[in-house]
Structure formats: structure tokens, C-alpha cells
OpenMM code with the backbone's topology and positions (N, CA, C; nanometers):
from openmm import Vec3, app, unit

residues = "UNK UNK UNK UNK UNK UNK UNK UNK UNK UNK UNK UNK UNK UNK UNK UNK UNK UNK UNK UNK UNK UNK UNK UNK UNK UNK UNK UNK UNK UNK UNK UNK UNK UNK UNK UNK UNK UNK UNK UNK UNK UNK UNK UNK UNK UNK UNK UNK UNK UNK UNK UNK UNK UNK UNK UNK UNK UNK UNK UNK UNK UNK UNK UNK UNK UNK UNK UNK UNK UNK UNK UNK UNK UNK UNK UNK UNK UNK UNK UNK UNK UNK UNK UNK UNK UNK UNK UNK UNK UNK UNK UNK UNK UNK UNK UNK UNK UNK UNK UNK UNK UNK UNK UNK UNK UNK UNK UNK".split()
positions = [
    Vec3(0.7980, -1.8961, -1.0888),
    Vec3(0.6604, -1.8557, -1.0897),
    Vec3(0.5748, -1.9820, -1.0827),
    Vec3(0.4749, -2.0019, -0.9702),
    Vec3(0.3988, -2.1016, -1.0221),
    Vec3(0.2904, -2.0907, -1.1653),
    Vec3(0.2098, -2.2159, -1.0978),
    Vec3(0.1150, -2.2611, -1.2059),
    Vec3(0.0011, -2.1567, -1.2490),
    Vec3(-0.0463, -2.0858, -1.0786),
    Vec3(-0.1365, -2.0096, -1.0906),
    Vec3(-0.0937, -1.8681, -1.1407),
    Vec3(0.0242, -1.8398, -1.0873),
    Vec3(0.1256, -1.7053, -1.1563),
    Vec3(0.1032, -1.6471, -1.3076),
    Vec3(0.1858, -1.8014, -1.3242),
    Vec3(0.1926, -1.7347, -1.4547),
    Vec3(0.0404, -1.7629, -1.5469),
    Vec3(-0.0412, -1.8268, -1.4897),
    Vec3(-0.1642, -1.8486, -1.6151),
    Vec3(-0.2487, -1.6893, -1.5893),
    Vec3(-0.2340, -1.6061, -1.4453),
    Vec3(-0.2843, -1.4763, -1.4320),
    Vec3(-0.1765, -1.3513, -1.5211),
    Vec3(-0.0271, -1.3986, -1.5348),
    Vec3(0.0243, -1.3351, -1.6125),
    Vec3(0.0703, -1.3305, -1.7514),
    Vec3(-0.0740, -1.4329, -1.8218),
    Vec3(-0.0942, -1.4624, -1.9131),
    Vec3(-0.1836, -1.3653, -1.9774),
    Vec3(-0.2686, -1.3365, -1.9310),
    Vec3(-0.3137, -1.2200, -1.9430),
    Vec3(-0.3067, -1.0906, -1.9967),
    Vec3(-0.2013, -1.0423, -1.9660),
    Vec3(-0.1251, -0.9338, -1.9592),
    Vec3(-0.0301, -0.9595, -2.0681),
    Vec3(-0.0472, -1.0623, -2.1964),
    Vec3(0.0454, -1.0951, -2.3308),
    Vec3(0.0134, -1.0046, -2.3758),
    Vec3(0.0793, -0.9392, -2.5013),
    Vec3(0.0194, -0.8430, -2.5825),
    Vec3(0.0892, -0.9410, -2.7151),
    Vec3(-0.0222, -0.9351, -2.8251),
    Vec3(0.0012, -0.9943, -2.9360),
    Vec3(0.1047, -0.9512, -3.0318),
    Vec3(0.1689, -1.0726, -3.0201),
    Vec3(0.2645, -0.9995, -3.1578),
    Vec3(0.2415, -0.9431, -3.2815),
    Vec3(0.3133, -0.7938, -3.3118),
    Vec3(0.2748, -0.7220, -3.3970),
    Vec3(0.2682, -0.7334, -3.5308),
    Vec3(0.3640, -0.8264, -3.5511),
    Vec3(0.4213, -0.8875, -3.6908),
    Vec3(0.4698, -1.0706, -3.6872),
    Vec3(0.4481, -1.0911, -3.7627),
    Vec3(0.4872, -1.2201, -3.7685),
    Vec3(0.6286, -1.2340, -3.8011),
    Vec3(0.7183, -1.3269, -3.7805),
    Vec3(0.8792, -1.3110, -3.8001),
    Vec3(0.8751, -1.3711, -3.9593),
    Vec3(0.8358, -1.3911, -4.0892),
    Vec3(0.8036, -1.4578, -4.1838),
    Vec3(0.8722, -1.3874, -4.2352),
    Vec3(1.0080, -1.3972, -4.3302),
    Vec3(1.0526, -1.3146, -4.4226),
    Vec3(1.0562, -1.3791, -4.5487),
    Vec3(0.9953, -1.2458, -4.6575),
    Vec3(0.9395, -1.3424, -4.7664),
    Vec3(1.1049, -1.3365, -4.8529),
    Vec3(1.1251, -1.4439, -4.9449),
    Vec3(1.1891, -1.4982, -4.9801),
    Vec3(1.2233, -1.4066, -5.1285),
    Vec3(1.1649, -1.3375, -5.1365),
    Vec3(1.1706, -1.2507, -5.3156),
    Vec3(1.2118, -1.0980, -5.2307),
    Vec3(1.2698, -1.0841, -5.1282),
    Vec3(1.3087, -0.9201, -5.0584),
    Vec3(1.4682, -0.9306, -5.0803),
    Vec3(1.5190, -0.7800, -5.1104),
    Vec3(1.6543, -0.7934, -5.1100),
    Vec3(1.7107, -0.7271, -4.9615),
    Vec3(1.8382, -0.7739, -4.9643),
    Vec3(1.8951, -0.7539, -4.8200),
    Vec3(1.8526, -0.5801, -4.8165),
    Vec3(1.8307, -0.4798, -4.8845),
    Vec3(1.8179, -0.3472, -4.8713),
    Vec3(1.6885, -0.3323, -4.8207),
    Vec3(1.5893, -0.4006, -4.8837),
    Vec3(1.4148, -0.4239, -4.7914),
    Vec3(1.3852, -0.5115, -4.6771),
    Vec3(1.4817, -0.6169, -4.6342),
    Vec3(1.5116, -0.6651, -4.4966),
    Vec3(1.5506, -0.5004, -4.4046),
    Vec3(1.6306, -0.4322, -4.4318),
    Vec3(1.6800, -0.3349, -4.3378),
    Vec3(1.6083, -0.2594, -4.3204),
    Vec3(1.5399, -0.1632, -4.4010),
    Vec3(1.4616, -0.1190, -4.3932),
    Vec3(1.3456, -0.1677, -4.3172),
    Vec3(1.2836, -0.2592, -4.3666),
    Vec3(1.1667, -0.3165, -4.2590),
    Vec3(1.2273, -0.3431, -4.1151),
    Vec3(1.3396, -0.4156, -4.1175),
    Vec3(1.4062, -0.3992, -3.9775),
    Vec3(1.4350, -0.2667, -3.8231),
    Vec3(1.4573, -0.1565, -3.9513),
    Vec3(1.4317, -0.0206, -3.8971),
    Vec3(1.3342, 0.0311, -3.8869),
    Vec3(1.2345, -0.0291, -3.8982),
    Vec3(1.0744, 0.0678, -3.8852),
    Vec3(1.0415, 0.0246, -3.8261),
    Vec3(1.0571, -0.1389, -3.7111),
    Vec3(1.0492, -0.2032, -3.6347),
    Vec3(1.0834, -0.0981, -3.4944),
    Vec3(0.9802, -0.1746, -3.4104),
    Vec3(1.0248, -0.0560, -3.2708),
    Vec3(1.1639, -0.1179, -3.1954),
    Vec3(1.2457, -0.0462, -3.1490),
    Vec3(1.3499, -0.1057, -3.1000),
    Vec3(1.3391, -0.2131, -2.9875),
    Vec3(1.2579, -0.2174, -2.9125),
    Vec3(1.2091, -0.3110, -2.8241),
    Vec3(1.0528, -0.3567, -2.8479),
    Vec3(1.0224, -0.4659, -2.8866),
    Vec3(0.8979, -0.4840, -2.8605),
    Vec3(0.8769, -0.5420, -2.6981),
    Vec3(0.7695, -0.4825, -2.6635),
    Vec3(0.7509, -0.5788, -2.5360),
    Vec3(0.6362, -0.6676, -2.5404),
    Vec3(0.6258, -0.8002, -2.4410),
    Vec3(0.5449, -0.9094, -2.4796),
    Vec3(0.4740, -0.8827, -2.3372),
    Vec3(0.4610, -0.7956, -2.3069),
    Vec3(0.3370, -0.7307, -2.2187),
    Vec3(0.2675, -0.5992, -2.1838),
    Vec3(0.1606, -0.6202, -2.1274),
    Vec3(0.1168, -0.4695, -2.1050),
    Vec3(0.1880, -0.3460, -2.0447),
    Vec3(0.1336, -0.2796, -2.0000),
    Vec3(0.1939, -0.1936, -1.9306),
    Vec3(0.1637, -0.1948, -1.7955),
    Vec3(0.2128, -0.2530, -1.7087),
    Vec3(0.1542, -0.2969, -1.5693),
    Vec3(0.0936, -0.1891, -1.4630),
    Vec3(0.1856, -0.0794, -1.4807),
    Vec3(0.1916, 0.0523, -1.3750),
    Vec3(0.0484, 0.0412, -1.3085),
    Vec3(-0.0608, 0.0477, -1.3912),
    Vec3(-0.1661, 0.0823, -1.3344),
    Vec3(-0.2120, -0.0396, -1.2139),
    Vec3(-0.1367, -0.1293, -1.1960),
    Vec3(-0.1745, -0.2624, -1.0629),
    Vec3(-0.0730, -0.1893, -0.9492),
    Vec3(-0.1859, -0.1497, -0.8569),
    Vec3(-0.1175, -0.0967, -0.7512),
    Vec3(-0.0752, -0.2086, -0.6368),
    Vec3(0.0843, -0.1741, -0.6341),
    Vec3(0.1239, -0.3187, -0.5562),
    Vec3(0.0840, -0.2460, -0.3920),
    Vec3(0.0690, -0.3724, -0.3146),
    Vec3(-0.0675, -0.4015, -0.2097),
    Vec3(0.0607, -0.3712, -0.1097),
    Vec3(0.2181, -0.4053, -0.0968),
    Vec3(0.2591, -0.3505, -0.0149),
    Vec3(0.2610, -0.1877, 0.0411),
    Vec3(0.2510, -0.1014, -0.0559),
    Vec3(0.2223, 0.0085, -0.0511),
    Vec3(0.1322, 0.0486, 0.0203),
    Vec3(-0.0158, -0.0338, 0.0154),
    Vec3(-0.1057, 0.0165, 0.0811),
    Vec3(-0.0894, -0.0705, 0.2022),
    Vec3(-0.0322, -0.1775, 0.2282),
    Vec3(-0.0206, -0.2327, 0.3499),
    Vec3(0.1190, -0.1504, 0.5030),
    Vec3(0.2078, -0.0867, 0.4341),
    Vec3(0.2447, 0.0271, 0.4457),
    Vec3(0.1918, 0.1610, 0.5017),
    Vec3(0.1144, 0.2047, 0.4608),
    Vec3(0.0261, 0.3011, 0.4844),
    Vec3(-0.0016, 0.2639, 0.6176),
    Vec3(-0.0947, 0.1493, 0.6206),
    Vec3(-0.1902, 0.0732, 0.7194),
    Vec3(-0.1297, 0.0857, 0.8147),
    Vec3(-0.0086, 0.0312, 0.8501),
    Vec3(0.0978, -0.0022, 0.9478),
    Vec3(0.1315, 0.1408, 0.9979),
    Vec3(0.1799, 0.2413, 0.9208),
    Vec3(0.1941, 0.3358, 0.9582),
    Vec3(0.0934, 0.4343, 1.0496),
    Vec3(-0.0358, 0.3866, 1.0212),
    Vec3(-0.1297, 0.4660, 1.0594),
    Vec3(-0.1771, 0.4056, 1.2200),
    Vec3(-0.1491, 0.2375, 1.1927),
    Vec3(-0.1425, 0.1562, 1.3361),
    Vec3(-0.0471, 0.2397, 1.4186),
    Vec3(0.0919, 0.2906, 1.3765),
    Vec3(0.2017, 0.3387, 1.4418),
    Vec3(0.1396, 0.4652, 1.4944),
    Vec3(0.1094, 0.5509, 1.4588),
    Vec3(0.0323, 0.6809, 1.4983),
    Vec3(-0.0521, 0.6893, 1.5792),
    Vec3(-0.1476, 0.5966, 1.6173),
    Vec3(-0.2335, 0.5831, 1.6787),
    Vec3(-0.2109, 0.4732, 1.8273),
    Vec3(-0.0794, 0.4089, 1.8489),
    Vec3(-0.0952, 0.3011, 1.9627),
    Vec3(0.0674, 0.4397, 2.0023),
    Vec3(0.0269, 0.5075, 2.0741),
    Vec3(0.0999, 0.5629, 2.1575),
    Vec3(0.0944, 0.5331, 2.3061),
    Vec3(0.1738, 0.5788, 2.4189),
    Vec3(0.2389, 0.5276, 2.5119),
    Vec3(0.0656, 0.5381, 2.5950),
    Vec3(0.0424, 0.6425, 2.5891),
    Vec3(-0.1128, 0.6435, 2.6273),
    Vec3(-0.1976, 0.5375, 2.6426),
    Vec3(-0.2159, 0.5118, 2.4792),
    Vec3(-0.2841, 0.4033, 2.4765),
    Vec3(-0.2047, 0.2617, 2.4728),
    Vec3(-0.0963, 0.2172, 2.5744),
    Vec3(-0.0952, 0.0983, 2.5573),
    Vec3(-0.2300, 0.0259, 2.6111),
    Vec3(-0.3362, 0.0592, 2.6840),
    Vec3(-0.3845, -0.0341, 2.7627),
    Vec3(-0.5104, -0.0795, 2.7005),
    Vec3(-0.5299, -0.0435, 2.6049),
    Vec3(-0.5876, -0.0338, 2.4721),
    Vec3(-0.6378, -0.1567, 2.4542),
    Vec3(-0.7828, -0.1891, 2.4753),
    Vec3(-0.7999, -0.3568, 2.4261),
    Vec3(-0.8222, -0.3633, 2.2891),
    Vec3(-0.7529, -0.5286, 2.2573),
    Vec3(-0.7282, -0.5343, 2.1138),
    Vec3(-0.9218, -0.4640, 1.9965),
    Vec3(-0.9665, -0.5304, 2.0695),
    Vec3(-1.1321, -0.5098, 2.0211),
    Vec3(-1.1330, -0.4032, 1.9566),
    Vec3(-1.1168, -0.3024, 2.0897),
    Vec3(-1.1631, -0.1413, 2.0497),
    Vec3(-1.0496, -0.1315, 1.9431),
    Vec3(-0.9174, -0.1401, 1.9634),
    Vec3(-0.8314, -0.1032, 1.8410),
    Vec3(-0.8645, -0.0955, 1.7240),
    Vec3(-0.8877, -0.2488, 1.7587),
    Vec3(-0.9423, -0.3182, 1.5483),
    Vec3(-1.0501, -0.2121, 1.5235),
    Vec3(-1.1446, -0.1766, 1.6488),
    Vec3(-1.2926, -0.0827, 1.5341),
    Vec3(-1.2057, 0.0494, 1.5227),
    Vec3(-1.1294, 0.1381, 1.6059),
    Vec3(-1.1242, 0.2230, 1.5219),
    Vec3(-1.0123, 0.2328, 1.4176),
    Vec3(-0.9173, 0.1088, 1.3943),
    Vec3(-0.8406, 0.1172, 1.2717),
    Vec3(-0.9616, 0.1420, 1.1555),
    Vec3(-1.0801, -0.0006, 1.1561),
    Vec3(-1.1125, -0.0070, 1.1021),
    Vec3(-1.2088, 0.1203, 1.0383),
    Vec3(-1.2530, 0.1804, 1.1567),
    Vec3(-1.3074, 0.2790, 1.1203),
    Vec3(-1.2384, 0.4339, 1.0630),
    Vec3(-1.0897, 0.4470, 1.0902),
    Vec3(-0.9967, 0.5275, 1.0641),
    Vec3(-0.9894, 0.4987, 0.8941),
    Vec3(-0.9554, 0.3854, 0.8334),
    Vec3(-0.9430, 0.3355, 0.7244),
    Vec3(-1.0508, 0.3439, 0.6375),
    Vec3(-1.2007, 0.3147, 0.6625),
    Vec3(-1.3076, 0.3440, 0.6219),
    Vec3(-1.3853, 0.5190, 0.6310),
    Vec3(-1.3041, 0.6124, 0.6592),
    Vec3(-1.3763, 0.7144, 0.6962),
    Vec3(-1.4533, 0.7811, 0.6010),
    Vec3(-1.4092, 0.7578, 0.4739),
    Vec3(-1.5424, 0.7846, 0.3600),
    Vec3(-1.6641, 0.7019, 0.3352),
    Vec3(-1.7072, 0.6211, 0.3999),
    Vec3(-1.8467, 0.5772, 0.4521),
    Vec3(-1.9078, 0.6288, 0.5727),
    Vec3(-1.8556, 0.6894, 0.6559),
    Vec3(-1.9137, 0.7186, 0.7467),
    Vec3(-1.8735, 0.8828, 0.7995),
    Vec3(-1.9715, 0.9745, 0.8677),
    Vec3(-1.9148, 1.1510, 0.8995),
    Vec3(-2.0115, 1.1458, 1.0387),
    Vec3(-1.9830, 1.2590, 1.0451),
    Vec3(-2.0447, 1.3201, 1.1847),
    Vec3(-2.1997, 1.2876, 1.1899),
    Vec3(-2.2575, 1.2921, 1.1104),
    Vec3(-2.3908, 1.2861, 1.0906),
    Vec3(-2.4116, 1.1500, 1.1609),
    Vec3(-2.3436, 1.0607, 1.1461),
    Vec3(-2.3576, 0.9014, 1.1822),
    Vec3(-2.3243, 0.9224, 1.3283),
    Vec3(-2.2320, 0.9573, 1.3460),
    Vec3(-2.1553, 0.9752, 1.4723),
    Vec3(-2.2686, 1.0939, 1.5942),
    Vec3(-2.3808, 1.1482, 1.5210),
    Vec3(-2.4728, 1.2365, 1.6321),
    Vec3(-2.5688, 1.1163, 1.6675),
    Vec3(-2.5787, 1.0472, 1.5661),
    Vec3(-2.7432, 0.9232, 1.5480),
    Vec3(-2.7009, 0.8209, 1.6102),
    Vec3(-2.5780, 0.7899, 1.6011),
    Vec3(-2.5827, 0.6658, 1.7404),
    Vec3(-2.5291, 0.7131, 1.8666),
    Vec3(-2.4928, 0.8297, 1.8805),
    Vec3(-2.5181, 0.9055, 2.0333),
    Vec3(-2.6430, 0.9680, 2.0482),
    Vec3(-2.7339, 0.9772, 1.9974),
    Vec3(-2.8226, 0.9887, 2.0537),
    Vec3(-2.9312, 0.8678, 2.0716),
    Vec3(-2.8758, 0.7879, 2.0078),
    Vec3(-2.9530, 0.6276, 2.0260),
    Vec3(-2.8975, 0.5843, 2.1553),
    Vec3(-2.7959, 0.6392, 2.1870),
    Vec3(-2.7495, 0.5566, 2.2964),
    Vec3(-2.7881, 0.6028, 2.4086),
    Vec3(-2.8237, 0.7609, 2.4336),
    Vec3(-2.8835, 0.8446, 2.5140),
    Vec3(-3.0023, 0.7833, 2.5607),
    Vec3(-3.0587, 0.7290, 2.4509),
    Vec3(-3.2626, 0.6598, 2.4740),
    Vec3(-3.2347, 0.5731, 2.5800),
] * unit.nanometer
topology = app.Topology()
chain = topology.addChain("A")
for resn in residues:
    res = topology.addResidue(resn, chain)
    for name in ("N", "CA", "C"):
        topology.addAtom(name, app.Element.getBySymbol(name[0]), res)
């Protein structure tokens, strides 16, 4: 891991719950006990799940490139491609409503 790695997966420590200090006046029967009420694993981080890894969505992307460059469109210049990936990918900013107003701007 580098330098920058791990100081971002520093972050993501979760504090230890207990200190390892065993006091010196406990008998081996209150060592065990406290030992057993202990969680069987502590973990020394968060719970990550919620960081959605970016291959997944880069995945998607690719797939959706695949769907769309059919034999048809090889002749496809790169330009136009990129706007309507881009615009395929973005389609919750923009609806039909957009799509009447610059055809009819273009009509003028």
C-alpha cells in the first residue's frame, strides 16, 4: 500500500474498545469471564460495503458502449459517439422537453 493509501485508510480505524490493561488484583476466573464477553473478533475497521467499487460502474459503462457501437454504426465519428454516451449516461438531467427546445431552435 502506498503512502497516500494507507493515510486515506486511516480513516476508516475504528477505536479500540477496551484497552488490553489487565488489572493485577483479578483472579484467573474474572480474566475468563471478561475474556468471554469480549466479541469474538474485533475488527480495526469500518464497515466498508457502503464504498461502491468504481469497477462496477466502469463495467456498466463499457457494456452500454457495447450495445450501442453495432455493425451499423461502425462509421460512427468518434465526436458524435462521446455526446451520446455521454448523454445516454446523463439521462436524468435531461427529457423530451429539452429535446423539443433545441429542435425547434434549430428550425429558426
Amino acid at each position: 500500500m502506498s503512502v497516500g493509501e494507507a493515510e486515506s485508510a486511516g480513516g476508516l480505524r475504528v477505536a479500540p474498545l477496551e484497552a488490553a490493561v489487565t488489572d493485577k488484583h483479578e483472579t484467573y476466573a474474572e480474566r475468563a469471564l471478561k475474556r468471554q464477553r469480549r466479541m469474538p473478533s474485533e475488527n480495526k475497521f469500518l464497515d466498508d460495503r457502503f464504498i461502491v467499487p468504481t469497477s462496477n460502474i466502469c463495467e456498466g459503462f463499457f457494456a452500454a458502449t457495447k450495445r450501442a457501437i453495432v455493425d451499423r454504426r461502425c462509421g460512427l465519428l468518434p465526436k458524435n459517439f462521446e455526446s451520446q454516451m455521454f448523454l445516454y449516461v446523463n439521462t436524468d438531467m435531461w427529457g423530451m422537453d429539452d429535446v423539443q427546445k433545441i429542435m425547434q431552435g434549430n428550425e429558426q
